[in-house]
Backbone as JSON, one array per atom type, in Angstrom:
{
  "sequence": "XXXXXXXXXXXXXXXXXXXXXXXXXXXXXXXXXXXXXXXXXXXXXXXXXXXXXXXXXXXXXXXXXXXXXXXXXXXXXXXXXXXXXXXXXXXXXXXXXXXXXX",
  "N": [[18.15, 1.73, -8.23], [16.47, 2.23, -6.03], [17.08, 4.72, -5.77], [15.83, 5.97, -7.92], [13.48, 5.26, -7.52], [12.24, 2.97, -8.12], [12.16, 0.56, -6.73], [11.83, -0.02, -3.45], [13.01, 0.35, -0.2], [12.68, -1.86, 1.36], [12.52, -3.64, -0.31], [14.71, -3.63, -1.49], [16.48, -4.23, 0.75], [16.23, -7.24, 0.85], [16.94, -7.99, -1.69], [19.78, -7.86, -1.79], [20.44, -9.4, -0.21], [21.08, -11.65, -0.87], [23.25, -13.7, -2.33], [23.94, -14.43, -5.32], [21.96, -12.8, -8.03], [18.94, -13.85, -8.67], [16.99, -13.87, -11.68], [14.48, -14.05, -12.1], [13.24, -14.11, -9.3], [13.5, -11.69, -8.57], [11.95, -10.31, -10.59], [9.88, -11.18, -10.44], [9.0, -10.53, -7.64], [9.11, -7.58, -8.33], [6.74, -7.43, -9.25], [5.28, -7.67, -7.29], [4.65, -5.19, -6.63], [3.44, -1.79, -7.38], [3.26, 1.5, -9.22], [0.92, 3.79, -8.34], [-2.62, 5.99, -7.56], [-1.26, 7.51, -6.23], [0.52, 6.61, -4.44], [3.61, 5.6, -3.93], [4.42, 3.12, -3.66], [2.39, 0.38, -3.93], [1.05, -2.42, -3.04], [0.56, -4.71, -5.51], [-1.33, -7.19, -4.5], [-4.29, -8.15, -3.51], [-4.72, -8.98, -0.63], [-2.87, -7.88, 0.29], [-2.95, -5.35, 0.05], [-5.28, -5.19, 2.23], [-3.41, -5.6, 4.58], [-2.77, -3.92, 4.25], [-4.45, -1.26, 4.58], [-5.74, -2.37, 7.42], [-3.29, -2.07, 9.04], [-2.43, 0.72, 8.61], [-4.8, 1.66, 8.87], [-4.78, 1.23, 12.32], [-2.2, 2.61, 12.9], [-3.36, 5.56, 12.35], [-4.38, 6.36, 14.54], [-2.9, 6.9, 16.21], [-1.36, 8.68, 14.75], [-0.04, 12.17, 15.18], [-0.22, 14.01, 13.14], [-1.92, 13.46, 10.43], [-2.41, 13.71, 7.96], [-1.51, 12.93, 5.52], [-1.38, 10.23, 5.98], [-4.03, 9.79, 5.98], [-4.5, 10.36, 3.14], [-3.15, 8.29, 1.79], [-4.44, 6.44, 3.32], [-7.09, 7.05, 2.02], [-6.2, 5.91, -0.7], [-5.61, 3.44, -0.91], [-8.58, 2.65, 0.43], [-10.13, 3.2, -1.95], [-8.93, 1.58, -4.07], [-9.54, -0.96, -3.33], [-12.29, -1.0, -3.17], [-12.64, -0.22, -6.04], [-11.81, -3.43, -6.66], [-13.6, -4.77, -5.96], [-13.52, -5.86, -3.35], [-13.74, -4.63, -0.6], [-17.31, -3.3, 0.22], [-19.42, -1.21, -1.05], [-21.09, 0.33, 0.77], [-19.14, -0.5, 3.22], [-16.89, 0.58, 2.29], [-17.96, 3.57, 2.37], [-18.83, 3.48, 5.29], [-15.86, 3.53, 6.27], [-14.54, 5.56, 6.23], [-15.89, 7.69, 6.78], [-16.21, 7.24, 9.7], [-13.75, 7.69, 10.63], [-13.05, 9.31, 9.39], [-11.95, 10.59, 6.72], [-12.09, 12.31, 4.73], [-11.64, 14.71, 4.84]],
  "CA": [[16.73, 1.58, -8.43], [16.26, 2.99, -5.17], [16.86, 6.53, -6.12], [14.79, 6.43, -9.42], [11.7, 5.04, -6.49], [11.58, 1.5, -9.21], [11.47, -0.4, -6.04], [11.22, 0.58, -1.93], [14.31, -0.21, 0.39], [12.71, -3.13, 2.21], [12.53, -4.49, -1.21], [16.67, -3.64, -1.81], [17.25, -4.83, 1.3], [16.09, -8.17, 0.75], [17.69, -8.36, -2.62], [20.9, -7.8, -1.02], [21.0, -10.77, 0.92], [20.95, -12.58, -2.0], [24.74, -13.94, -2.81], [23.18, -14.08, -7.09], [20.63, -12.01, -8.39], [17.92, -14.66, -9.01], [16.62, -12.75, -12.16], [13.14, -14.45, -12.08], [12.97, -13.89, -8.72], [13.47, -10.47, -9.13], [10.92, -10.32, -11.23], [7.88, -11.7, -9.14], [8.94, -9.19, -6.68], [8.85, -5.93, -8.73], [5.44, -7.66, -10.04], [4.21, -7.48, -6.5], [4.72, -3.55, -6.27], [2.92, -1.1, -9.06], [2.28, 2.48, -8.76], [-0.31, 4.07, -8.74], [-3.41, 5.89, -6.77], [-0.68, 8.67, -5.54], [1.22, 6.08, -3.52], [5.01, 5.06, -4.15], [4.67, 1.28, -4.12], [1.38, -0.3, -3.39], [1.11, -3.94, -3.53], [-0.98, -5.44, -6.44], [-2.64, -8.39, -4.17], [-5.46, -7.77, -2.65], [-4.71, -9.6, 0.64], [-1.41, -6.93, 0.69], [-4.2, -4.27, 0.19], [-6.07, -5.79, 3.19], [-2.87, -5.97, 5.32], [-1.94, -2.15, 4.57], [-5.48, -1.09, 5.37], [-5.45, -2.84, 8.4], [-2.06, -1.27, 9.64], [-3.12, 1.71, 8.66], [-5.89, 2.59, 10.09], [-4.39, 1.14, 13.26], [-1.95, 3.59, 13.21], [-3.77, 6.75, 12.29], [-4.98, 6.73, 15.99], [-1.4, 7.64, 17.3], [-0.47, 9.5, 14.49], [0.13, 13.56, 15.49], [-0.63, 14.95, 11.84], [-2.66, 12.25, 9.7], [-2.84, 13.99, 6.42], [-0.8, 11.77, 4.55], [-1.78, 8.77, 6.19], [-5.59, 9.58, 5.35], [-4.59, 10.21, 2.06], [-2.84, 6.99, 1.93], [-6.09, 4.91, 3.42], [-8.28, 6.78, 0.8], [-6.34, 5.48, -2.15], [-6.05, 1.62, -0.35], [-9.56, 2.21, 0.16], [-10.35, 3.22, -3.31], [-8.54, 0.49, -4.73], [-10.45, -2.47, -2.74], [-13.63, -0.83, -3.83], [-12.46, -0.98, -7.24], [-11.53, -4.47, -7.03], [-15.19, -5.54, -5.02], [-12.81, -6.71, -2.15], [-14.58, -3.74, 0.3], [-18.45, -2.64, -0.46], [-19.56, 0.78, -1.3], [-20.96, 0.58, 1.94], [-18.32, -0.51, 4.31], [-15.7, 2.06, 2.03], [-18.53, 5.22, 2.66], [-18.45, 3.8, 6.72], [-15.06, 3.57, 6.92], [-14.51, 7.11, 5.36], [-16.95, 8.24, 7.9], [-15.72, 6.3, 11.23], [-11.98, 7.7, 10.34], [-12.97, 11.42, 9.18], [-10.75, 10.69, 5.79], [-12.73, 13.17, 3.96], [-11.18, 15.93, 5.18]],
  "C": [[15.95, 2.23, -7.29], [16.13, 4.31, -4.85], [15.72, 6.81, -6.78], [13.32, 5.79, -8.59], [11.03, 3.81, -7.27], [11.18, 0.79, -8.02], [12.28, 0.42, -4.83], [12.99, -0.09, -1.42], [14.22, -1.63, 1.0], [12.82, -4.01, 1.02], [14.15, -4.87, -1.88], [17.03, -4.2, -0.41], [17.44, -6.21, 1.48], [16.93, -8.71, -0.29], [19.32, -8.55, -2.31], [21.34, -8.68, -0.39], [21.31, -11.92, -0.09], [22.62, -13.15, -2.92], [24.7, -13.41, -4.64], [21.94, -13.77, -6.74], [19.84, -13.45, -9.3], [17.06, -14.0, -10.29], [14.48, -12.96, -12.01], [12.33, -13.79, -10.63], [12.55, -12.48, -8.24], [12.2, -9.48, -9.68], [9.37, -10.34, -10.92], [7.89, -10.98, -7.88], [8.35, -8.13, -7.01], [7.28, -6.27, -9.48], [4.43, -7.64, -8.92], [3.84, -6.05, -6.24], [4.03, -2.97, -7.64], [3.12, 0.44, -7.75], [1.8, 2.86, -9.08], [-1.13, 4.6, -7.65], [-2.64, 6.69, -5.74], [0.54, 7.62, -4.66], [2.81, 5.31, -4.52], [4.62, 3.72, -4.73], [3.25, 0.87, -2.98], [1.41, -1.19, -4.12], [-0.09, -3.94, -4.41], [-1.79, -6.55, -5.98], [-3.04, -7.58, -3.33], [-5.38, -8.29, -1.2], [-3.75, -8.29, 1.17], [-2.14, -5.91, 1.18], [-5.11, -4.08, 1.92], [-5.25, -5.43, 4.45], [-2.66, -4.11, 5.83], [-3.45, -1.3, 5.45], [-5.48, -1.05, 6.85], [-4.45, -2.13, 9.81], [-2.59, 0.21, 9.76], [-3.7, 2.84, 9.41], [-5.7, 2.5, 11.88], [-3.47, 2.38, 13.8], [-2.36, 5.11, 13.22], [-4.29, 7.34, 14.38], [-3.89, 7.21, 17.23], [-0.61, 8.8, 16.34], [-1.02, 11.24, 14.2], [-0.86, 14.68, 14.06], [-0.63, 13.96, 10.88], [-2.83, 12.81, 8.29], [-2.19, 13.32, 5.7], [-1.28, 10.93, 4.69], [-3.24, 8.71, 5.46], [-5.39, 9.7, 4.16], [-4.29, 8.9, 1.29], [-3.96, 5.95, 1.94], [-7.03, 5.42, 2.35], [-7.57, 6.36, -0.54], [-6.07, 4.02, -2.14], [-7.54, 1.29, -0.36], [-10.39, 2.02, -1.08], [-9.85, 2.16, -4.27], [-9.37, -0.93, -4.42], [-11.41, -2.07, -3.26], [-13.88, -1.23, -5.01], [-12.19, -2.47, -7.47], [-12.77, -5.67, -6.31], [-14.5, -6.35, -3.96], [-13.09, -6.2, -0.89], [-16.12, -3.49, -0.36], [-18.38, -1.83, -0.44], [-19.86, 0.94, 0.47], [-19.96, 0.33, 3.12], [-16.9, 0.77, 3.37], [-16.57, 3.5, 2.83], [-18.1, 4.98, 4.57], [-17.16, 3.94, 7.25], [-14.28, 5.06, 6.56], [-15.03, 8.06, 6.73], [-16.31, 8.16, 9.13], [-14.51, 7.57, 11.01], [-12.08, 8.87, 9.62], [-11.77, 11.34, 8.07], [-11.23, 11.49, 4.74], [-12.38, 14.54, 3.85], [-9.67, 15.95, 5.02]]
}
């Protein structure tokens, strides 16, 4: 599942620890991941959303060659917008602040 990109490694490596495959459990996992919005596996809660953000943008400030990453925060940010969990205005300032326009 790891090849075919169904679910992430931190998500196989957890399963792994697992003596039985819990199938339910399983389940409410691969229900926290979607994709979508260009990105592999972005979480479907909004707090997850919040957390990646967060990280994020923290790291963009050490990292060498940010074009991914900014592409990354604009489709986290685009998603909170869509879900009224950021405003228009704090998405346009943080767009701005963080030069992700480019």
């Amino acid at each position: 599942m790891v090849r075919q990109k169904v679910i992430n490694e931190e998500l196989r490596e957890e399963l792994l620890k697992e003596k039985e495959l819990d199938l339910d459990k399983f389940i409410n996992q691969l229900k926290q991941v979607k994709v979508g919005r260009g990105l592999k596996f972005l979480t479907r809660l909004t707090y997850g959303l919040l957390d990646k953000r967060k990280e994020w943008l923290a790291s963009l400030k050490e990292e060498k060659n940010p074009k991914q990453l900014k592409c990354n925060l604009m489709a986290v940010l685009d998603e909170l917008l869509q879900r009224g969990a950021i405003s228009q205005q704090e998405h346009k300032d943080l767009i701005e602040q963080h030069d992700l326009d480019r």
